[in-house]
N, C-alpha and C positions, 0 to 999 in steps of 0.2 A: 401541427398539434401533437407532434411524436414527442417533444422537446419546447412543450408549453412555457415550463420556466426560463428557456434559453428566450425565446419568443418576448417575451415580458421584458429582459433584460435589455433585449435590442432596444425596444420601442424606450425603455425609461430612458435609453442612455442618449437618445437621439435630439437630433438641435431639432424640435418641433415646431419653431420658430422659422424655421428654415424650408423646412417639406413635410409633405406630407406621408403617412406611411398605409400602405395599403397590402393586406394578406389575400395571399393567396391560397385558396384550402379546396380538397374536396369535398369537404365536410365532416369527415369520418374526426370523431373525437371533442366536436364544437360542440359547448352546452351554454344555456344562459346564462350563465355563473361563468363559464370564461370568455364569454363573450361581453359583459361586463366588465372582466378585470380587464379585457384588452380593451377596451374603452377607457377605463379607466386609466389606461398606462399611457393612453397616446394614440391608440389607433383611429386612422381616419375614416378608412371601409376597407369594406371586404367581400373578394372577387368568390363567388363559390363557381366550381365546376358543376354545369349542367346541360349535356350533351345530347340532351333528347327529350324530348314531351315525354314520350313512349319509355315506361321504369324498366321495361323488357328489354328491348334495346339500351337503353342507356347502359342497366347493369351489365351489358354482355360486353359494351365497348371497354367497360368499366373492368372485367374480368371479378366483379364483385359483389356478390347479389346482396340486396338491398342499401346498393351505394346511391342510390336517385330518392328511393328515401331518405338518406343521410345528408344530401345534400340542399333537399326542401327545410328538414328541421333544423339545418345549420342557417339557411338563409331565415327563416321565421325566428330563429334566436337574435342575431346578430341585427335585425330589426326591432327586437323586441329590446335589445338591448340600446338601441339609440346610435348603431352602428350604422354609415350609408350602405348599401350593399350593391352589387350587381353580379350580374355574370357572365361568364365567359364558357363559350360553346365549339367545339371544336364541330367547322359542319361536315358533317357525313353525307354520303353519296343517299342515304336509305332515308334521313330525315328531308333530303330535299326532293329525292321521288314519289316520298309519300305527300310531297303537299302539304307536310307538318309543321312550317316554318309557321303559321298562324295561328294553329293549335300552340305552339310553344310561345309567340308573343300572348297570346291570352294565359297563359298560364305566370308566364314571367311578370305580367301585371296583378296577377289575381297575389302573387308572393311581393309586391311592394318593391320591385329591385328600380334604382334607377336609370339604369340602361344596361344593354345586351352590348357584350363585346363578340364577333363572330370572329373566327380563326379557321382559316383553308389549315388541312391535313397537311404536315410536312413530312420530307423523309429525318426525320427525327425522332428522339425517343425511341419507344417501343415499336416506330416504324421506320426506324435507320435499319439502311438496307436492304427492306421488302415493304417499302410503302406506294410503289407503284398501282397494284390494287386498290389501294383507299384516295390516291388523288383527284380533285375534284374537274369534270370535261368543261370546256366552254358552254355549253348548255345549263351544268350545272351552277354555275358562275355566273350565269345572266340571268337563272332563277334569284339566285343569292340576292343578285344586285339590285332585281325588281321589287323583291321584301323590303331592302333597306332603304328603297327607295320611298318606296309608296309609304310604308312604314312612317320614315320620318315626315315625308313631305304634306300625307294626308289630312284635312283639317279635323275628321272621324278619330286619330288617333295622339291627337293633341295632348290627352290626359295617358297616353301609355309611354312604358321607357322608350328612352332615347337608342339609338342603334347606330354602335359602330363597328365599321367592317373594315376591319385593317387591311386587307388586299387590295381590295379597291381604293382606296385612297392613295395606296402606296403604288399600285399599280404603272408600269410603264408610260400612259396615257394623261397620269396624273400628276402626282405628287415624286414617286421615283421610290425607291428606298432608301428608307432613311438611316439604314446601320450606320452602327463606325461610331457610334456620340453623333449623327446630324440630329437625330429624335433620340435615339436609344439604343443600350448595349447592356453586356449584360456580366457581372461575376458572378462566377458561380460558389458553389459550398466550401470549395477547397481555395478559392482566392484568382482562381483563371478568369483571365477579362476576354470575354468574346464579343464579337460585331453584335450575335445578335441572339434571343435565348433559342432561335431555332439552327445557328451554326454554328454547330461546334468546331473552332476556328481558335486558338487561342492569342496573343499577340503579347501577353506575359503573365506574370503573376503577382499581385498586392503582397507576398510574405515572402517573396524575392526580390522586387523591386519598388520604386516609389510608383505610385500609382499615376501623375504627372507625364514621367516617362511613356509608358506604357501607353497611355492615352496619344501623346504627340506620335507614337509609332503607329498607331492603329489608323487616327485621323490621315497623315500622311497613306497609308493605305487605301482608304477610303476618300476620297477628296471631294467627292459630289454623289448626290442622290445617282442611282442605278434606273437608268428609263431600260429595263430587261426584265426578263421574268425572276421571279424570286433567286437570290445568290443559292438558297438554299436546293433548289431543284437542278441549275448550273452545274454543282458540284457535289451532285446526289452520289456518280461513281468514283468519283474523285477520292472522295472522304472512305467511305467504305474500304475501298483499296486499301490506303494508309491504315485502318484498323487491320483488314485482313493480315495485313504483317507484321503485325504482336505490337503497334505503337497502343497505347490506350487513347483516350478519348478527354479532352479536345486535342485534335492535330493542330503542331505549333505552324505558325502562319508559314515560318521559314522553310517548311517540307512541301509546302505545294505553292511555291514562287510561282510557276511557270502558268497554269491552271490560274492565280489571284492575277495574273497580269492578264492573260485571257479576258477574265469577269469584269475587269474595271476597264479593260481597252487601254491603256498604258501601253 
């Protein structure tokens, strides 16, 4: 929303024939009136950050106080505007000890959203490099997993959103990970294409290179889903390191050869 008109511009210029386009916001900045125009321009939904029942908590993860109100009115506009919505929740250690996971599906229903995206903490972001603290125990993980379980499976909660927990599904036991282009990957604002938007890993860049390229080096990297724990937790000191020595952020794939042959067993 910093850069609405760029926003609009993406979406008009897009094959919408092709895909679909979905925003991601915390809501800070969404009003009815651009949540219309983005309707009107092409958008198909839209993901609001909502990381806690609790507006205390939320705002404190948030570093922003009245971001959990910003982020209800952004979702009640973008419904109101005829936009799908949902949300995505980064889970905390505090919302799953508190037993709030249910308090926050009833709320997530009472705002109209079609389903809950739930997201494990990574060492990334604002917690690259000190997110050891916020990672979530196997305890908390089998809380998670009983919510989205009973959640979807229950015939009681037939009429409430749908819940997806990317970890689990992606999980060792399951699915594997699917970086690399197998599900998803990701560029970022400056044209770096990485595995995935929680590893900052780069393998090139769209305003360097053909994007084609890039893709067939990354895939060749990647060759099969990951049955191991997150890439991301693997090469938690890995990465950091690489920063601590003045490189910036993403490190290019070619500086931690040794480490990526490790993760993929090569």
């Amino acid at each position: 929303m910093t850069d609405f008109d760029g926003v609009l511009q993406l979406l008009e210029s897009g094959y919408k024939n092709l895909s679909d386009f979905h925003l991601h916001t915390s809501g800070r900045g969404v009003t009815i009136e651009r949540a219309k125009r983005l309707r009107e321009a092409g958008l198909t939904a839209a993901a609001v950050g909502l990381d806690d029942v609790d507006p205390v908590r939320h705002d404190r993860l948030r570093g922003v106080a009245g971001a959990h109100a910003e982020a209800v009115a952004a979702l009640e506009a973008f419904h109101a505007a005829g936009v799908f919505t949902y949300v995505n929740v980064c889970l905390s250690r505090q919302l799953i000890r508190a037993g709030d996971l249910w308090r926050y599906f009833e709320l997530a229903k009472r705002l109209n959203v079609g389903y809950i995206q739930m997201l494990e903490p990574r060492p990334c972001g604002g917690y690259f490099g000190n997110g050891q603290d916020v990672l979530l125990t196997e305890t908390d993980r089998h809380a998670a997993a009983e919510f989205f379980l009973a959640g979807n499976g229950r015939r009681r909660y037939a009429d409430y959103p749908l819940i997806h927990y990317v970890a689990y599904a992606e999980s060792p036991a399951r699915l594997g990970c699917q970086m690399g282009g197998l599900s998803h990957l990701y560029i970022d604002s400056v044209g770096n294409v990485n595995p995935c938007v929680f590893l900052p890993v780069t393998f090139g860049n769209i305003r360097e290179e053909d994007f084609p390229a890039i893709y067939e080096r990354m895939r060749a990297a990647v060759p099969r889903p990951l049955h191991r724990q997150c890439p991301s937790l693997d090469l938690m000191d890995a990465l950091p390191a690489e920063f601590r020595d003045g490189r910036r952020l993403p490190v290019p794939h070619s500086l931690i050869n040794e480490e990526w042959r490790a993760l993929i067993g090569n």
